[in-house]
N, C-alpha and C positions, 0 to 999 in steps of 0.2 A: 408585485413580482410573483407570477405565478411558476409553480414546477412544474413544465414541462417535461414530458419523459425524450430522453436522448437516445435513441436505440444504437446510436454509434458508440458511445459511453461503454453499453454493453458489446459493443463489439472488441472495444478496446480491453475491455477485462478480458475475455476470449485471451488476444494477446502476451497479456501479462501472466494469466492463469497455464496456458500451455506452454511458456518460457520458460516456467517455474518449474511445469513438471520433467519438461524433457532434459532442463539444469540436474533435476537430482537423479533422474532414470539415468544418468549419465552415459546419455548413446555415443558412440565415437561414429566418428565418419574421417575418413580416410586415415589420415594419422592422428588427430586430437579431437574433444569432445565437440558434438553439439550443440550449438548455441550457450559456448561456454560462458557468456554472459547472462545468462537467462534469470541468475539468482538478481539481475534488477527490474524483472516483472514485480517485485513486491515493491518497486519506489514506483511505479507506472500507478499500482493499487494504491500508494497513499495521496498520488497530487487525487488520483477520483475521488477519496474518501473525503478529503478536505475542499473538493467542488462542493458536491454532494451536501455534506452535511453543511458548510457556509450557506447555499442557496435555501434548506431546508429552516436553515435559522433565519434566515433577514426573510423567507415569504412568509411565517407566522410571524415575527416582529414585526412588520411592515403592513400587513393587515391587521392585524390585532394591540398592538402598541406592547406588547408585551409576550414573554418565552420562557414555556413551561418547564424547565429543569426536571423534573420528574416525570414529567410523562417523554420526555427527550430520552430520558434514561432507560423507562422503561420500555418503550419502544425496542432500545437496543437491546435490551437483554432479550423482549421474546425474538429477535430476530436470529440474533449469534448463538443464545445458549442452548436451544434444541438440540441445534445440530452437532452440536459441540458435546455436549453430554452423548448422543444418540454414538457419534463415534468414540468417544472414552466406554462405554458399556460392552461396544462389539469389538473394543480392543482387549480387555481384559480375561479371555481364556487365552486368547493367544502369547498375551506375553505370561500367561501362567505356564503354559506350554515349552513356549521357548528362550525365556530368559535367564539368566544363573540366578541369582540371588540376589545378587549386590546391583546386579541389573535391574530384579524386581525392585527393588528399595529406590530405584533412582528413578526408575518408573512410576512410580506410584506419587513419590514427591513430584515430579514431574507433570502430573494428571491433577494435585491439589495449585501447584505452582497457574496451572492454564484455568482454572477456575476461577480463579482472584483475577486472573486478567496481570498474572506480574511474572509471570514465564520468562519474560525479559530478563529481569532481576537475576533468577535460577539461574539460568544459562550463562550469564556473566558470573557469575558467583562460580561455578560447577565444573564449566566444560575444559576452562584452565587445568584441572585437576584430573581430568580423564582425555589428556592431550593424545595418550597412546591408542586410543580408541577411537574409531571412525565417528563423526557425528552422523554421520546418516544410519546410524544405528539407534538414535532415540527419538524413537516415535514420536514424540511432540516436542518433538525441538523448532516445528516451525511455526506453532502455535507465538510464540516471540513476538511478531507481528500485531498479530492478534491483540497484544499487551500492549506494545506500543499505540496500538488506535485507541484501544480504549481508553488510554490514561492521557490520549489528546483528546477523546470523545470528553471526561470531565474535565478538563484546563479549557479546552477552548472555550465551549459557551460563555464560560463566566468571562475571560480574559474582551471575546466578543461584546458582550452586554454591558460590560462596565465601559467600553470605546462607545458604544454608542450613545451609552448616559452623560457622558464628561466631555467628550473630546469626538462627538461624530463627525465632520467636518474633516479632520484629518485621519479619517478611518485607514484610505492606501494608504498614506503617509506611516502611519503606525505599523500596519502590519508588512510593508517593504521594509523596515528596520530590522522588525523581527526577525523575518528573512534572510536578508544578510548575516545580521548574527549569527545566528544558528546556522548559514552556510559557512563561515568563516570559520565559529567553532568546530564543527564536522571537520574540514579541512585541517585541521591545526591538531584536532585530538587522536585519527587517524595516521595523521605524520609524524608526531610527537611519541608515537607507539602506545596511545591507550587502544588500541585496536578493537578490542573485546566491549569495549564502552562504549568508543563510538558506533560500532556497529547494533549494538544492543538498546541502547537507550534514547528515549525523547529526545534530548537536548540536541542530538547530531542530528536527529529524522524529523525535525519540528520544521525545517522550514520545506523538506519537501510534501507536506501536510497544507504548509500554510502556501503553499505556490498554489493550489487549487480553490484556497479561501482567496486568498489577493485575487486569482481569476474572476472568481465570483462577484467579487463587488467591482474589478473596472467593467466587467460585462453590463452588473446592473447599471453603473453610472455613464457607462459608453458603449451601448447595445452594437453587433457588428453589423453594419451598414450593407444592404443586398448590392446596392453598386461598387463595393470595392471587390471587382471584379480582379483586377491582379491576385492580391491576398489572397480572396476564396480559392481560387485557384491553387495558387501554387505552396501557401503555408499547410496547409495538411499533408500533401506530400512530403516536407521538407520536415514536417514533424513526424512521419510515419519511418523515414529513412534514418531519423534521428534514433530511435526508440530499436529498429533493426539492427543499426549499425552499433547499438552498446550490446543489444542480448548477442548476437554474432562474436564480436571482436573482443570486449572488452575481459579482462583480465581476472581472478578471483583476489589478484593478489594486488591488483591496483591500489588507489588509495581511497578505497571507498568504504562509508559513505565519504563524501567531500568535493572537489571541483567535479572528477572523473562523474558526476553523477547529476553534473548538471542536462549531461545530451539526453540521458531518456527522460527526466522532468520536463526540460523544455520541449522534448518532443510531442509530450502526453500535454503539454499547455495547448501546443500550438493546433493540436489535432482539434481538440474540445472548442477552442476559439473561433476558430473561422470553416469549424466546422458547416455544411450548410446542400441541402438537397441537391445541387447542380455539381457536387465535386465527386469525385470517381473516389478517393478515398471513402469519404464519406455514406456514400453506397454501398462501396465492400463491407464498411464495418456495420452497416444496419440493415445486411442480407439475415437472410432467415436462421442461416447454419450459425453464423459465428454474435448474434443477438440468442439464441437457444441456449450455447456453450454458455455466454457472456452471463445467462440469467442462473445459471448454478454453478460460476467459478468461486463461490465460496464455499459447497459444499465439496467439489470436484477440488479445492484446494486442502480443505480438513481433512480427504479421505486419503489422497496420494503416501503423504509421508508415510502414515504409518503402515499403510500397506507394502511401501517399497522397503519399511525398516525391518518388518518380519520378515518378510522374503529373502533380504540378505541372511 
């Protein structure tokens, strides 16, 4: 199983990455915001992260018999922690500048909180306690994310490696349980009013991670066929409108993460599946302009917040 580069892949972070920003820019347009759903461009970002890093895992398993865990890891640190540092440096006059005090203290926890990769944690723990204060006023509050990938970047491989030692044969089988679970749980712990939890933590966002690992392996074991000419056709569409119609419509106050959060995963499946050179979707998303944006929506994502949180 070779990787293949997807340039629509990157078109679709474009997507997710500019839902994100124009959610917290909070532009109005005629009487209420802007793609007031936009804050579920970051579930768009995890079904890719869990493509992505599944494909990456089974093409070295799969040629090699075996998957380096440290050099897995390290990888990811030269990738995210650059940039990641390089913005925590160019933030610090300015919230010297413009912060009170107890601001600065919660900023700076905040800056060691996103270097451990458990910002997550912080944010649940914290923001309870500063309910009277706008969140769009701590610069790394959406570093969270970020936390959340990483701490499925080390569960998964192993969780991965040890299915394929014991029990490969029922690999989908395994990881559609998990799935469920963790959509079940999401559903239940959002409703139930852990809100802060579910929104903040793994156990709620594990299985729209693991909707892009399950993709990966029915792709490997069920490549999509150039003749199912219906499909290629018309499923990208139906996944692009899917993915629109949540950053547009959907709610902040819904019950998400949880069912509400299955339209943009599923849409973000179905784009990536039957993606393929003769679909007009598929086109737009691996034009020049929006594969460009797509290749620095990580960087263009670390830099927004805190820019828009000084500015307030």
């Amino acid at each position: 199983m070779e990787q293949k580069y997807r340039p629509e892949i990157d078109g679709l972070r474009t997507i997710a990455v500019l839902s994100v920003i124009i959610y917290h820019a909070r532009f109005t347009f005629g009487s209420g915001q802007l793609m007031k759903g936009g804050f579920l461009g970051v579930d768009v970002f995890f079904v890719i992260s869990g493509f992505l890093i599944t494909s990456l895992i089974m093409s070295e398993y799969r040629r090699t018999g075996r998957f380096s865990l440290i050099n897995f890891y390290e990888r990811r640190a030269r990738r995210l922690l650059p940039a990641l540092l390089t913005v925590m440096l160019v933030s610090l006059p300015f919230a010297w500048e413009y912060l009170l005090q107890t601001q600065l203290i919660d900023f700076s926890k905040s800056l060691i909180a996103s270097l451990l990769f458990s910002s997550n944690f912080y944010w649940y723990e914290t923001l309870p306690e500063y309910i009277t204060e706008s969140a769009l006023l701590k610069p790394f509050l959406h570093t969270w994310s970020l936390a959340v990938e990483e701490q499925f970047y080390i569960i998964y491989p192993l969780i991965l490696l040890a299915i394929y030692r014991w029990c490969k044969g029922h690999t989908i089988v395994i990881l559609t349980v998990g799935f469920l679970l963790s959509l079940q749980f999401a559903e239940w712990a959002t409703s139930a009013g852990h809100v802060y939890f579910s929104f903040y933590m793994l156990p709620s966002r594990f299985w729209e991670l693991i909707a892009g690992g399950l993709l990966a392996h029915i792709l490997y074991y069920h490549p999509q066929k150039d003749n199912d000419t219906l499909l290629n056709l018309t499923m990208p569409v139906v996944g692009l409108f899917f993915i629109f119609h949540s950053v547009i419509f959907t709610e902040f106050s819904s019950n998400h993460p949880g069912f509400v959060t299955l339209m943009p995963v599923l849409g973000t499946v179905l784009i990536i599946w039957f993606a393929n050179e003769k679909d007009l979707v598929t086109k737009v998303l691996s034009s020049k302009p929006l594969v460009g944006i797509g290749l620095i929506s990580y960087s263009l994502y670390l830099w927004h917040y805190p820019i828009l949180a000084f500015a307030r």
